[in-house]
Structure formats: structure tokens, C-alpha cells
DSSP file (Angstrom, degrees, kcal/mol; ACC not computed):
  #  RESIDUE AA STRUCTURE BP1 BP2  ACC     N-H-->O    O-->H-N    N-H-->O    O-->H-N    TCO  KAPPA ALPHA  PHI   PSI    X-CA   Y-CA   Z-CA
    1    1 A X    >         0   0    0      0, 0.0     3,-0.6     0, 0.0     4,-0.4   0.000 360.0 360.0 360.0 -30.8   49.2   69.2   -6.0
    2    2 A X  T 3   +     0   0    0      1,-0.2     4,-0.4     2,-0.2     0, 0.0   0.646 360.0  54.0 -39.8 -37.5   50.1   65.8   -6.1
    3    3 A X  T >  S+     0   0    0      2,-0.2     3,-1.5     3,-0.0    -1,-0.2   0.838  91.1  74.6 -95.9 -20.9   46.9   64.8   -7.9
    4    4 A X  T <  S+     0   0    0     -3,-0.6     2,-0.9     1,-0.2    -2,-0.2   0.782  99.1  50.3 -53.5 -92.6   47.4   67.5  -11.0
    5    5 A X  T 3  S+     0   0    0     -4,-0.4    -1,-0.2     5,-0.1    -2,-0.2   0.026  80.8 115.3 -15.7 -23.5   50.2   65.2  -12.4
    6    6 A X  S <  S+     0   0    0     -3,-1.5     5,-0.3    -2,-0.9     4,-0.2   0.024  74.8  13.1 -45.8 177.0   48.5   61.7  -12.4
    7    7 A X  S  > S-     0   0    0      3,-0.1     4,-0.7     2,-0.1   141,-0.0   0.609  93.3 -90.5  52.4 171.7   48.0   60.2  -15.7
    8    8 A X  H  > S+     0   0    0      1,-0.2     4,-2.5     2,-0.1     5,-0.4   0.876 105.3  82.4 -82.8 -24.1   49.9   61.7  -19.2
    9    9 A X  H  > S+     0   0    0      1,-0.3     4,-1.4     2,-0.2   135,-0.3   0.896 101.4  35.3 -59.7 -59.7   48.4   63.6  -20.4
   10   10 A X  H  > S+     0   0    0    133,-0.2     4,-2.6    -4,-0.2     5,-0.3   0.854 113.5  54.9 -34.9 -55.2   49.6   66.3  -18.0
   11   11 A X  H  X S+     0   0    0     -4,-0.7     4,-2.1    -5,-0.3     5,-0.3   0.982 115.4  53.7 -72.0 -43.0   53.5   64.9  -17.5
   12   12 A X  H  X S+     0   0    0     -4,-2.5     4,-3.2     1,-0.3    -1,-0.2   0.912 103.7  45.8 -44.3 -42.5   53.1   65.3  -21.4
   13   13 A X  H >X S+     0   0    0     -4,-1.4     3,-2.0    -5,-0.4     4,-1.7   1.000 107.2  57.9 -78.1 -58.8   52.2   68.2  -21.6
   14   14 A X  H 3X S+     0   0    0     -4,-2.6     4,-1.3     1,-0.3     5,-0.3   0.824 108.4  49.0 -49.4 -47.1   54.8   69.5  -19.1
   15   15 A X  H 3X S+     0   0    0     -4,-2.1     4,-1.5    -5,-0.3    -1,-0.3   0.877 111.4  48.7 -36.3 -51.1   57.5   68.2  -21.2
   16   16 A X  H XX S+     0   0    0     -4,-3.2     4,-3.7    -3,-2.0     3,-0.7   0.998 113.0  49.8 -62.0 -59.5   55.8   69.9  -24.3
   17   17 A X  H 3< S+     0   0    0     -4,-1.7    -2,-0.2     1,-0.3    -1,-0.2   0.602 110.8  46.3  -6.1 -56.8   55.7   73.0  -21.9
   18   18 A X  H 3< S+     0   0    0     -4,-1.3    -1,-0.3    -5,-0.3    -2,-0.2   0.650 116.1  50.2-102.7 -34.5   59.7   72.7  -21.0
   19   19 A X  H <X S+     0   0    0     -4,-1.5     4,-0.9    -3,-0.7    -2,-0.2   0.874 108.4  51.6 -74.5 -44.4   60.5   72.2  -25.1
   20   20 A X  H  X S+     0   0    0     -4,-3.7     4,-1.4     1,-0.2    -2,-0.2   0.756 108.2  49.1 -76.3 -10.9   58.5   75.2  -26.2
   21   21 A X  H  > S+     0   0    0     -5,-0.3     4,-0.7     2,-0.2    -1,-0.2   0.522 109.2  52.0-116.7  15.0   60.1   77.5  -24.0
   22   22 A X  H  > S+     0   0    0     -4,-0.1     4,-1.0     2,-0.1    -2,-0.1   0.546 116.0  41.1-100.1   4.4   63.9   76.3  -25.0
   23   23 A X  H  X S+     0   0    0     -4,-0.9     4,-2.6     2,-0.2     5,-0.2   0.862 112.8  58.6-111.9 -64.2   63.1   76.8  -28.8
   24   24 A X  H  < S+     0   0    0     -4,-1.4    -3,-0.1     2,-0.2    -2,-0.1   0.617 109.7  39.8  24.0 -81.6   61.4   79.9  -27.5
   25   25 A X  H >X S+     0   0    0     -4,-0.7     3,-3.2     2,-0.2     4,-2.9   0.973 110.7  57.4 -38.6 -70.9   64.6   81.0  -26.0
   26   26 A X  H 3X S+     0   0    0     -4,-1.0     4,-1.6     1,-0.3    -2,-0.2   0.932 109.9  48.7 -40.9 -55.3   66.5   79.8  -29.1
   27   27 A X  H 3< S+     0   0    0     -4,-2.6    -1,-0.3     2,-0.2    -2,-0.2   0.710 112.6  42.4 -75.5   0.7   64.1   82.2  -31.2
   28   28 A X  H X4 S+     0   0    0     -3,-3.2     3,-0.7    -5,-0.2    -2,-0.2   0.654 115.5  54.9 -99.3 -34.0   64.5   85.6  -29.0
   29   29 A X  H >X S+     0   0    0     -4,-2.9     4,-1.7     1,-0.2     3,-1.2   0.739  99.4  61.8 -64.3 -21.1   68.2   84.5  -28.9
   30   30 A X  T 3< S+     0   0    0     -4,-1.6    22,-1.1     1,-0.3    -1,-0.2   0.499  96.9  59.0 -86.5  -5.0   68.3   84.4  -33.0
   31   31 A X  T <4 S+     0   0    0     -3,-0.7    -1,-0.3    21,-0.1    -2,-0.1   0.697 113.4  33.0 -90.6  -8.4   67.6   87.7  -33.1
   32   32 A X  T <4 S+     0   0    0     -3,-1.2    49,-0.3     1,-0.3     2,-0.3   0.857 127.8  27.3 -99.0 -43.0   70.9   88.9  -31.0
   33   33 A X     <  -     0   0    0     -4,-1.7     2,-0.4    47,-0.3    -1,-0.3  -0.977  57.4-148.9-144.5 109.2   72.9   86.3  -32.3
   34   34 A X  E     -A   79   0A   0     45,-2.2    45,-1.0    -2,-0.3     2,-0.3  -0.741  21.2-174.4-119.9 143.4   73.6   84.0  -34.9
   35   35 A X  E     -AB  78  50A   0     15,-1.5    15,-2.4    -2,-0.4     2,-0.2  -0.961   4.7-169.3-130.9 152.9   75.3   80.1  -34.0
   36   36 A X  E     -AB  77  49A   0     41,-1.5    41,-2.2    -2,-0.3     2,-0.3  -0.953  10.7-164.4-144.4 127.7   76.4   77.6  -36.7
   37   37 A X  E     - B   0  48A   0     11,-2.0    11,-1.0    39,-0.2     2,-0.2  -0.808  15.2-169.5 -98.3 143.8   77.4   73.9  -36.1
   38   38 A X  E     - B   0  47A   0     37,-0.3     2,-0.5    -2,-0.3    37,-0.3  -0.819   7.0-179.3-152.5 116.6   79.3   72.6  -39.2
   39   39 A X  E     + B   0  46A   0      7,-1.6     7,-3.8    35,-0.2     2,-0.3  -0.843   7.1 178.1-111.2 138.5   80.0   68.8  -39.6
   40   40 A X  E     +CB  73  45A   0     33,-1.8    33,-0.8    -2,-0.5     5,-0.2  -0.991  10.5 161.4-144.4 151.4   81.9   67.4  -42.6
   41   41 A X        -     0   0    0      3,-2.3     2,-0.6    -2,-0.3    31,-0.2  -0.370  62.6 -45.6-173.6  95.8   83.2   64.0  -43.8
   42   42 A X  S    S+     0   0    0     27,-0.8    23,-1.2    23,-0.2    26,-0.1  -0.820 129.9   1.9 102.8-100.8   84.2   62.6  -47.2
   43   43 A X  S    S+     0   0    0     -2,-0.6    19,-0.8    21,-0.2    20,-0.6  -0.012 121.8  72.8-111.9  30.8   81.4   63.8  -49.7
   44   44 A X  E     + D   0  61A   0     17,-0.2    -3,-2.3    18,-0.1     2,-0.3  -0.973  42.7 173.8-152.3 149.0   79.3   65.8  -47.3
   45   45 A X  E     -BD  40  60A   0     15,-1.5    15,-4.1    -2,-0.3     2,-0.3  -0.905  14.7-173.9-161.4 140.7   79.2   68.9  -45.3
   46   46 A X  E     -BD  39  59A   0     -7,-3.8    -7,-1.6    -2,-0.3     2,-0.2  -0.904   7.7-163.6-138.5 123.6   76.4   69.9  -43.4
   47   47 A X  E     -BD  38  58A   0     11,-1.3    11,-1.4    -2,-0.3     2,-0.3  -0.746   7.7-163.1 -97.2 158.8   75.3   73.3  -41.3
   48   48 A X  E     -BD  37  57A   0    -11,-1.0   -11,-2.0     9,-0.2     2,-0.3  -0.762  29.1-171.5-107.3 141.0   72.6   73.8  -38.7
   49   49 A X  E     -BD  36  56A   0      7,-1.9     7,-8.3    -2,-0.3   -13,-0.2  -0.995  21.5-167.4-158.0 147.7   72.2   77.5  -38.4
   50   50 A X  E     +BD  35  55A   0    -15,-2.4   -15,-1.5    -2,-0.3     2,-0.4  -0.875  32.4 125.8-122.5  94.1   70.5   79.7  -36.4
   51   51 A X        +     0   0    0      3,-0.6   -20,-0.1   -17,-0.2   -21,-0.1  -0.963  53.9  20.1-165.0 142.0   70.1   82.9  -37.2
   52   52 A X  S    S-     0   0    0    -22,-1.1   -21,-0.1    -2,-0.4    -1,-0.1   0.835 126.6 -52.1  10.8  87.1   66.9   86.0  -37.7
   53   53 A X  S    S+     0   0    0    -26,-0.2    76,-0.6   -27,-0.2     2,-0.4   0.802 123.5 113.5  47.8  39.0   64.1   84.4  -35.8
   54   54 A X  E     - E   0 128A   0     74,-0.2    -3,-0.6   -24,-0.1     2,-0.6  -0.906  54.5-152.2-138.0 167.8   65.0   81.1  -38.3
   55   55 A X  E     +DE  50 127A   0     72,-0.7    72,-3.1    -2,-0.4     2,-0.3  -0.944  31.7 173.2-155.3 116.2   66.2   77.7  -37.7
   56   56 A X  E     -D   49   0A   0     -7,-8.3    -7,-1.9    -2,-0.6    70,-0.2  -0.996  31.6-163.4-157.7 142.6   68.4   75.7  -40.8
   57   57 A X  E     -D   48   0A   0     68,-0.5    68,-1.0    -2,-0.3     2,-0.3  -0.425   6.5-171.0 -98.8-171.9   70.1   73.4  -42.3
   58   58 A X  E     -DF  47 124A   0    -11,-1.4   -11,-1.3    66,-0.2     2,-0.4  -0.901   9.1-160.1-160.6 123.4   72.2   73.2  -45.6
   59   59 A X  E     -DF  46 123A   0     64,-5.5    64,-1.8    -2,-0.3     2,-0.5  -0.957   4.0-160.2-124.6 142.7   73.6   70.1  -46.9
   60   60 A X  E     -DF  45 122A   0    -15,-4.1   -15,-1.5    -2,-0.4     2,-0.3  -0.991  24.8-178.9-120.1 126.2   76.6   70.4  -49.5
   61   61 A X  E     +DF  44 121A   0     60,-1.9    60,-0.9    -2,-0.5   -17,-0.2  -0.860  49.4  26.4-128.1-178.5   77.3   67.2  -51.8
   62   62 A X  S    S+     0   0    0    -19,-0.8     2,-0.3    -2,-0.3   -18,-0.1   0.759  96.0 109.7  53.7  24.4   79.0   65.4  -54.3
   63   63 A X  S    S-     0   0    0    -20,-0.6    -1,-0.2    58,-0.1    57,-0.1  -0.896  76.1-105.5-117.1 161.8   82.1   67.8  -53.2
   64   64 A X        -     0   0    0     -2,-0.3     2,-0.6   -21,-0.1   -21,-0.2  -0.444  63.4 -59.0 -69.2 177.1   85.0   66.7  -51.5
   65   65 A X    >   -     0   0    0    -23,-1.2     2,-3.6     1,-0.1     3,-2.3  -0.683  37.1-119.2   4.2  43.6   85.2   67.7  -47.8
   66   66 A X  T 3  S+     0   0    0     -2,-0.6    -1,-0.1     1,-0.4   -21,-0.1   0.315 117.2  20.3 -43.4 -13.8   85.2   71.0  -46.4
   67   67 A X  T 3  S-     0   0    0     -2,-3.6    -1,-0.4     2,-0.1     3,-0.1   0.292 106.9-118.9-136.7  19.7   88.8   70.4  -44.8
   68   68 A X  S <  S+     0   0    0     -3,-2.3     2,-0.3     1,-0.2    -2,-0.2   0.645  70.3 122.7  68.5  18.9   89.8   67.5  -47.0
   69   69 A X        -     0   0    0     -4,-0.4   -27,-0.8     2,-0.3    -1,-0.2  -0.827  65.8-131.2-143.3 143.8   90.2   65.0  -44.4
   70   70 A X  S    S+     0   0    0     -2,-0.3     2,-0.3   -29,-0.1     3,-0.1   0.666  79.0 101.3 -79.4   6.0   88.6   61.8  -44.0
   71   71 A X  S    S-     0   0    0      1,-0.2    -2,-0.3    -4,-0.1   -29,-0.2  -0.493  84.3-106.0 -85.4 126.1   87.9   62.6  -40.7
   72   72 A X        -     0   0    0     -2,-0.3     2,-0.4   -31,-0.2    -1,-0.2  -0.294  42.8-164.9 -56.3 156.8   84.6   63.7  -39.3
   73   73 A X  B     -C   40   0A   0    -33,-0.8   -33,-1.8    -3,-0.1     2,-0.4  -0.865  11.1-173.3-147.6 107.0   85.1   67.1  -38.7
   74   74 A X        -     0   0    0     -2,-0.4     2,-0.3   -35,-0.2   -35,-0.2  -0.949   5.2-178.7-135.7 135.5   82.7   69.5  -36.4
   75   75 A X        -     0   0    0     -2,-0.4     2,-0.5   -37,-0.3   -37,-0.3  -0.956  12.7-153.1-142.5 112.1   83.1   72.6  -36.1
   76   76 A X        +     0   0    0     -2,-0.3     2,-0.4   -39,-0.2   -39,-0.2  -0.750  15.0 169.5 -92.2 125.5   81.1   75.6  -34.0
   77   77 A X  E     +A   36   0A   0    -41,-2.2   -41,-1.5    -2,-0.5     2,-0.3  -0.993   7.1 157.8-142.6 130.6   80.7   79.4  -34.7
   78   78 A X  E     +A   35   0A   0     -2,-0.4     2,-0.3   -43,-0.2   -43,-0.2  -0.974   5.9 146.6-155.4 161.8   78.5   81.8  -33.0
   79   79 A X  E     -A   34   0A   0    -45,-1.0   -45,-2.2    -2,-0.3     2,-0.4  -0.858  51.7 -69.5 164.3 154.3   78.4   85.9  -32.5
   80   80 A X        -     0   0    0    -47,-0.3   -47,-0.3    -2,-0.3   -48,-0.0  -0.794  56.5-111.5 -67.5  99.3   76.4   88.7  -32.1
   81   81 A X        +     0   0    0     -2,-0.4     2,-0.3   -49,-0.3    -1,-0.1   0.251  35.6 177.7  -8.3 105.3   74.3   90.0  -35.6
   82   82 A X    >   -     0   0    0      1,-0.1     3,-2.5     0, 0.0    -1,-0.1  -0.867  53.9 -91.0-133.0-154.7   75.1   92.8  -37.2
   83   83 A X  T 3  S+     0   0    0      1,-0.3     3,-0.2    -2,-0.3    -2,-0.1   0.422 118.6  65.3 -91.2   6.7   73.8   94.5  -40.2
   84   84 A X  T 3  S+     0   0    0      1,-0.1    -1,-0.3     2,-0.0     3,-0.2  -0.015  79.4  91.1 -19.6 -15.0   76.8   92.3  -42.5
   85   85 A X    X   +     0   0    0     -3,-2.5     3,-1.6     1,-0.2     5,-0.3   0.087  40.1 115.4 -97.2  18.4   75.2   89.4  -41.6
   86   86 A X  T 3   +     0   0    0      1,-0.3    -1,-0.2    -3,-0.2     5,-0.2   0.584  66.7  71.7 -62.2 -12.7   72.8   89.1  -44.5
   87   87 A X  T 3  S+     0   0    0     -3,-0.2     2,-1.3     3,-0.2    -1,-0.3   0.744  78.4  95.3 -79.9 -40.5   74.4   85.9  -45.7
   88   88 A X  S <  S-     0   0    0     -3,-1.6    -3,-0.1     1,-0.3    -1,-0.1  -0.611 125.3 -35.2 -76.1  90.3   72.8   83.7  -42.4
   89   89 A X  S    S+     0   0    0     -2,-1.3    -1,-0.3     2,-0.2    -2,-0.1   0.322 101.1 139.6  63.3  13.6   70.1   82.3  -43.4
   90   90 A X  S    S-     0   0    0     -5,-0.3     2,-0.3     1,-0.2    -3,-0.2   0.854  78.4 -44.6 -23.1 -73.3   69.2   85.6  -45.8
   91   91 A X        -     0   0    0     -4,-0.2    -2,-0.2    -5,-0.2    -1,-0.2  -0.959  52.3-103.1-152.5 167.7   68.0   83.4  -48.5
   92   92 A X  S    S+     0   0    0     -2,-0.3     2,-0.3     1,-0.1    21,-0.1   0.833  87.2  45.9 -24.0 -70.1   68.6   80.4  -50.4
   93   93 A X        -     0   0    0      4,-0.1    -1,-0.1    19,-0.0     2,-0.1  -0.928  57.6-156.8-146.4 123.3   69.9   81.2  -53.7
   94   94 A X    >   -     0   0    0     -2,-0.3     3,-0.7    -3,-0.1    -1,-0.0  -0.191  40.2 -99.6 -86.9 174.5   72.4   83.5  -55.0
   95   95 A X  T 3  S+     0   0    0      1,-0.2    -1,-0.1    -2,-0.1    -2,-0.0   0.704 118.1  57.9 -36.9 -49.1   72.8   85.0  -58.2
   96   96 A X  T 3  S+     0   0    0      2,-0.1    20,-1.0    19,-0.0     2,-0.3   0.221  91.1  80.5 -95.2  -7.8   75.3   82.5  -58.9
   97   97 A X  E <   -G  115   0A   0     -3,-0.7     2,-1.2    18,-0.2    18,-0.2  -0.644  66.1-126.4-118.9 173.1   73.5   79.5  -58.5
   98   98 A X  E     -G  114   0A   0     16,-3.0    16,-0.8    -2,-0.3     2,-0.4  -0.679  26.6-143.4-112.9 129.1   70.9   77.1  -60.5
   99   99 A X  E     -G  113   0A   0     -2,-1.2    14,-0.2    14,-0.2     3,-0.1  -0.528  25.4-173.5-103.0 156.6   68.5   76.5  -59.2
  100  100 A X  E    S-     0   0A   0     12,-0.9     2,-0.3    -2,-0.4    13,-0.2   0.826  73.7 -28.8 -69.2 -59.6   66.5   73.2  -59.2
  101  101 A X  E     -G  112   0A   0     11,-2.1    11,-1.5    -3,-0.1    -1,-0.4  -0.922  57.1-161.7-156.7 179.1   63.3   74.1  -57.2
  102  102 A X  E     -G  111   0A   0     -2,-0.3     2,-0.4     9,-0.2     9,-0.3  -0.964  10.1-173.1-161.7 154.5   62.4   76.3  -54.7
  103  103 A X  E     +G  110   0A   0      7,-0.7     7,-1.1    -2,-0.2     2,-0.3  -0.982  15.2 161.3-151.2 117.5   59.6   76.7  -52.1
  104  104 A X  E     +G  109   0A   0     -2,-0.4     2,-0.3     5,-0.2     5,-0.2  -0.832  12.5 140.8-148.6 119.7   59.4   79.8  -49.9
  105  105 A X  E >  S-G  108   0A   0      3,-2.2     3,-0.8    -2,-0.3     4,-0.0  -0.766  71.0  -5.1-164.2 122.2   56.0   80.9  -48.1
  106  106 A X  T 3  S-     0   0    0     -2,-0.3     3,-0.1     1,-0.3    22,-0.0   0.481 132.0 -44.6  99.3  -7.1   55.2   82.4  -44.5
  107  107 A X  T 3  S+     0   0    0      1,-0.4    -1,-0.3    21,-0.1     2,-0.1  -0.186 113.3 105.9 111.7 -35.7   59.1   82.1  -43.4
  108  108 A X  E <   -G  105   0A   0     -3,-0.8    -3,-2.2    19,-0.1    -1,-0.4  -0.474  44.7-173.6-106.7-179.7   60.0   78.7  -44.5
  109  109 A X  E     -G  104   0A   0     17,-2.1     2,-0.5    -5,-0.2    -5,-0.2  -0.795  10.8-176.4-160.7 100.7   62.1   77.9  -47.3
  110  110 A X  E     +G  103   0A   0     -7,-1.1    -7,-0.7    -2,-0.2     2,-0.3  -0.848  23.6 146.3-112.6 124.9   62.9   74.8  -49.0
  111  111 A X  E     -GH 102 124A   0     13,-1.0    13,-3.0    -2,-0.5     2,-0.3  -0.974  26.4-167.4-158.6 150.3   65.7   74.5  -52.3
  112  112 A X  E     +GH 101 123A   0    -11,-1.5   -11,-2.1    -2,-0.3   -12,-0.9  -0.875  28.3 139.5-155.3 147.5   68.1   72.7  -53.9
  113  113 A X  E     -GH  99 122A   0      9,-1.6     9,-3.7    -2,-0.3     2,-0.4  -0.876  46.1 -98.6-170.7 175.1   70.3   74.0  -56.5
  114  114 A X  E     -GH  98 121A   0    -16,-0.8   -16,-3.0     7,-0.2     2,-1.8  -0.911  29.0-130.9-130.7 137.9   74.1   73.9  -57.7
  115  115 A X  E  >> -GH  97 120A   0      5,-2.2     4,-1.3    -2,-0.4     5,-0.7  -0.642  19.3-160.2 -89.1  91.8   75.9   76.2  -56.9
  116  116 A X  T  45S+     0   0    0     -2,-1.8    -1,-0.2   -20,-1.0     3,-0.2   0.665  91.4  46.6 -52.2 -55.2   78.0   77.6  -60.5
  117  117 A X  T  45S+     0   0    0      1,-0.2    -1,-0.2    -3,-0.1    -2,-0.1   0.922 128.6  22.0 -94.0 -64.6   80.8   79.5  -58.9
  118  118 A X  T  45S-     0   0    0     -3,-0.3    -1,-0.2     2,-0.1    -2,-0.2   0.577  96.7-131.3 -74.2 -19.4   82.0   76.5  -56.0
  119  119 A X  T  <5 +     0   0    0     -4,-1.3     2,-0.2    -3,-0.2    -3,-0.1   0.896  54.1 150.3  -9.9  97.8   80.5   73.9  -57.9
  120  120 A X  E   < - H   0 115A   0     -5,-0.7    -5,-2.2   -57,-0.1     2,-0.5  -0.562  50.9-132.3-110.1 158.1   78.7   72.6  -54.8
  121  121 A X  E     -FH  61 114A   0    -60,-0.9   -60,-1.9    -2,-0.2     2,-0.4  -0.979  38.1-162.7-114.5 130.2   75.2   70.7  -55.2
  122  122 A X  E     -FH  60 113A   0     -9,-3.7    -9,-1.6    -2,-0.5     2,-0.4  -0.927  17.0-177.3-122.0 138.3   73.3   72.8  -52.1
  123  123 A X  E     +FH  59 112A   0    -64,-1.8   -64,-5.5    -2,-0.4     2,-0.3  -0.985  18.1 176.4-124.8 137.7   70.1   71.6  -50.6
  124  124 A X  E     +FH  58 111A   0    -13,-3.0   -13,-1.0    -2,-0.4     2,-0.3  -0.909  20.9 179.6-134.3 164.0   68.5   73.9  -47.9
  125  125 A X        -     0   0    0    -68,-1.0   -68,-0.5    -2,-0.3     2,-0.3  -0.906   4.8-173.0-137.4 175.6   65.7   74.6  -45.5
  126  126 A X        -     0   0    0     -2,-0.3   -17,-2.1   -70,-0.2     2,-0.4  -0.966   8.8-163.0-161.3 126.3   64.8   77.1  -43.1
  127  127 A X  E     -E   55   0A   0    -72,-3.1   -72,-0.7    -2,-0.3   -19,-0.1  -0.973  28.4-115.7-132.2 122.4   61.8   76.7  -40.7
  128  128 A X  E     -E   54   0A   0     -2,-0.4     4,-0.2   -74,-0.3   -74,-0.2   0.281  22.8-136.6  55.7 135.2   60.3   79.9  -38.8
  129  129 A X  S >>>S+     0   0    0    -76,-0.6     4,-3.5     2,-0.1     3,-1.9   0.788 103.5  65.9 -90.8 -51.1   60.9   79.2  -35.0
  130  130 A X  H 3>5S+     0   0    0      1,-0.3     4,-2.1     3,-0.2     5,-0.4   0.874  91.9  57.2 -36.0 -34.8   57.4   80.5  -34.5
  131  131 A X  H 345S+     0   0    0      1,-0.2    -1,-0.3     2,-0.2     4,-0.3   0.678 113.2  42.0 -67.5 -13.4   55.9   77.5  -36.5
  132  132 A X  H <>5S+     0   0    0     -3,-1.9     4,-1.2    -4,-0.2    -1,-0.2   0.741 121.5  42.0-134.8 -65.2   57.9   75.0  -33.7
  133  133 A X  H  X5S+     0   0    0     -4,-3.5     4,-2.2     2,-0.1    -3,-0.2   0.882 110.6  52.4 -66.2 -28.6   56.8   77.5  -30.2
  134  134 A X  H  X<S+     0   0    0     -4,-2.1     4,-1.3    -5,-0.6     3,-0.3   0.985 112.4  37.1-113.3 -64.6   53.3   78.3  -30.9
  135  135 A X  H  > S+     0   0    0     -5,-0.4     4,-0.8    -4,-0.3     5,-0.5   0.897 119.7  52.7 -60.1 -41.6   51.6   74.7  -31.6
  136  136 A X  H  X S+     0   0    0     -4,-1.2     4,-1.4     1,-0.2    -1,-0.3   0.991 115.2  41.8 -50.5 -46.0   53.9   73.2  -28.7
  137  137 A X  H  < S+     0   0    0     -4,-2.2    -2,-0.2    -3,-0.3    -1,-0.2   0.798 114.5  47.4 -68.7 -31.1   52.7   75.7  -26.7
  138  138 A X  H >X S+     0   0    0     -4,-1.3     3,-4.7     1,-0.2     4,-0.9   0.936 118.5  43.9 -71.8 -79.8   48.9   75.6  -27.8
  139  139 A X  H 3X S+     0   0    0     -4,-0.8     4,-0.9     1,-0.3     3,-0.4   0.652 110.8  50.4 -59.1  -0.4   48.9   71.8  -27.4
  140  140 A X  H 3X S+     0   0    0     -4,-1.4     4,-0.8    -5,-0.5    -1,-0.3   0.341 108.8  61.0 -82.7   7.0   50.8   71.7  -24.1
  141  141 A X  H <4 S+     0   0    0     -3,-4.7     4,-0.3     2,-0.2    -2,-0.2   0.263 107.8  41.3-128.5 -19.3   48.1   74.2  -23.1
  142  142 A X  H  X S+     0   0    0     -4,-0.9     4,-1.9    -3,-0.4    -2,-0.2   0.663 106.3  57.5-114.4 -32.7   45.8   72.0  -23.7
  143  143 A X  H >< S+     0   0    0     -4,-0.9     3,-1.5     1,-0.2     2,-0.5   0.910 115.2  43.1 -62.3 -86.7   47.3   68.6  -22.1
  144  144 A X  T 3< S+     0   0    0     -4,-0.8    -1,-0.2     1,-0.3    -2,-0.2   0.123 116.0  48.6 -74.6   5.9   47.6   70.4  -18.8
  145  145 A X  T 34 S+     0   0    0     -2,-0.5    -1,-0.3    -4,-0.3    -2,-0.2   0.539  82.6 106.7 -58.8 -53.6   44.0   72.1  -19.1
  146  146 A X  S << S-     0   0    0     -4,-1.9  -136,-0.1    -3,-1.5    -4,-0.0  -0.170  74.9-129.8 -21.9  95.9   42.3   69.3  -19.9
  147  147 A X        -     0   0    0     -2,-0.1    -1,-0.1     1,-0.1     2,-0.1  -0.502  36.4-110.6 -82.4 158.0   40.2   68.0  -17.1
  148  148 A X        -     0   0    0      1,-0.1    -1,-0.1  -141,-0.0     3,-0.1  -0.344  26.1-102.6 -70.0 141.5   40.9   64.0  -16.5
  149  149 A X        -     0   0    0     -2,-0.1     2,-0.6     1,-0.1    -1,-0.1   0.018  46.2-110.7 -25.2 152.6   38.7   61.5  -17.2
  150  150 A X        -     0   0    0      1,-0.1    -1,-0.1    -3,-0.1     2,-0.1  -0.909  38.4-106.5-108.7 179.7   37.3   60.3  -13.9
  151  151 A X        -     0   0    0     -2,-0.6    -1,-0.1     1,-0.1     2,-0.1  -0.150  22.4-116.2 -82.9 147.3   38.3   57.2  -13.0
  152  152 A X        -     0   0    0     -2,-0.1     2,-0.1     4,-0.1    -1,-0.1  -0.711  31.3-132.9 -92.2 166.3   36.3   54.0  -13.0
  153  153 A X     >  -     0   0    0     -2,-0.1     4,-2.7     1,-0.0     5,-0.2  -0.179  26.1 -96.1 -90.1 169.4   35.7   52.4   -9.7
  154  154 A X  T  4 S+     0   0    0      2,-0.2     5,-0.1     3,-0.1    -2,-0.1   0.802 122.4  53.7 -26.9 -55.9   36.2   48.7   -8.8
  155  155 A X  T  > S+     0   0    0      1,-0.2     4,-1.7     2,-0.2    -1,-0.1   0.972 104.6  59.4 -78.1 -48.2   33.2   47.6   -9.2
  156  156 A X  H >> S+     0   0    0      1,-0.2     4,-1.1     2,-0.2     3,-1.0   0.935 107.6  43.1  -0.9 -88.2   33.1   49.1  -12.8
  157  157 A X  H 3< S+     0   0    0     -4,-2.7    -1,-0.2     1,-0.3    -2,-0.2   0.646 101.9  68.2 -85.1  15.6   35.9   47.3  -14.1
  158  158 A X  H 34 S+     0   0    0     -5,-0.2    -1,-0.3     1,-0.1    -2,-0.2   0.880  99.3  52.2 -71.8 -40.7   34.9   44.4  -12.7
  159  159 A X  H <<        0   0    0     -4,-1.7    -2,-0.2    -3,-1.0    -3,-0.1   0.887 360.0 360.0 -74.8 -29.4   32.3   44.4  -14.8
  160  160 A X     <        0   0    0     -4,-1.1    -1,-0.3     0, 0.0    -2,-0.1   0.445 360.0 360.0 -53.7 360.0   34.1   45.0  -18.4
């Protein structure tokens, strides 16, 4: 068992392996559950959100603070989904806001726009957890599949 593991390719792959099934998780959990990290400081506030089978940020600028303080400020919120929860990562772009560009195809979703009501300048994205599991998984599938090279002998690289 010892000898599956030589070289990287393998220990790579096992890594890849151990990454795809904790964003995995993270996507069967986004469906129960929504978490939001929110860090703010001076002219900036920024969420990471998790929330229906999607994985995002949001950056708010050119406003003061979200608590006023010069202070870095971090803040954590998480709960169980219900059907009120269109607001978490729903979409982009309200009614309210104007928007600048916008990109949405397949699940992801890329915008900036100013937000008329708050007047907040909002940049977003939102990336599909599948697009994250399913290539880790393919190519870690592939690392540890892979048969090795064989190995050159002595006399071999004597000669190079």
C-alpha cells in the first residue's frame, strides 16, 4: 500500500480528493442552510455567502462602514433556508439599482452596479459549487488513476 503513494502525482491528487469533498459538503449543506461572513473597515464592507447550491461574495464601496467604526469589524450569520430567503444570493440586482454590467450564465453571475435607494456602489459574484466539485473531482480521479512512470534504473541515469 505503501508503494500507491510514491511520487505526486498521487499525494496530489489525494489533497484534490480531501478539497472536493469539503466544497462538496459545503454544497449539500447550501441547500439546508445559508452562512454569511461580513467584514467591514473604513470604506469597505465585504460578504462571503453561501447559500442555494452557490458560493459569493459582494463588495460594498465608496460608503462609510457598515458599523461606522474604524475598526475591522467581522461578523458571522448562519441558519436554516426557508422560503423568505430569496434575498441570499437570489440575484444580483434589484429593481432599485443601476446597473453597470452584468453577466449571468449556467449559475454564475458576475455585476456591478449602484445601488439608488442606499447609495452603495455593489460589486458581486456568485459561482455554482458544482463548477468547484466536479473538475477537482475529475482531475483528482485522474492523479490517483494514473499509472506511474516506471522508474529509470541506475544504470540508465548514469547514462543521461
Amino acid at each position: 500500500m505503501g508503494d500507491f503513494f510514491r511520487g505526486w502525482r498521487r499525494k496530489i491528487g489525494i489533497a484534490l480528493l480531501a478539497i472536493a469533498l469539503v466544497l462538496a459538503n459545503a454544497w449539500i449543506r447550501s441547500f439546508v442552510c445559508y452562512d454569511e461572513l461580513v467584514v467591514s473597515h473604513q470604506q469597505f464592507t465585504h460578504f462571503i455567502k453561501s447559500s442555494r447550491g452557490r458560493f459569493g461574495w459582494e463588495g460594498w464601496t465608496d460608503t462609510p462602514s457598515f458599523w461606522d467604526s474604524n475598526d475591522i469589524q467581522i461578523y458571522w450569520e448562519n441558519g436554516l433556508m426557508s422560503k423568505d430567503d430569496d434575498d441570499l444570493l437570489g440575484g444580483l440586482l434589484g429593481d432599485s439599482d443601476e446597473v453597470e454590467w452584468q453577466l449571468k450564465w449556467a449559475g454564475f453571475e458576475f455585476g456591478d452596479a449602484t445601488r439608488v435607494v442606499e447609495q452603495r456602489r455593489v460589486q458581486r459574484w456568485d459561482i455554482p459549487y458544482w463548477s468547484l466539485v466536479l473538475p477537482l473531482t475529475l482531475l483528482s480521479a485522474w492523479l490517483l488513476l494514473i499509472k506511474p512512470r516506471p522508474e529509470k534504473s541506475a544504470k540508465e541515469s548514469s547514462r543521461a
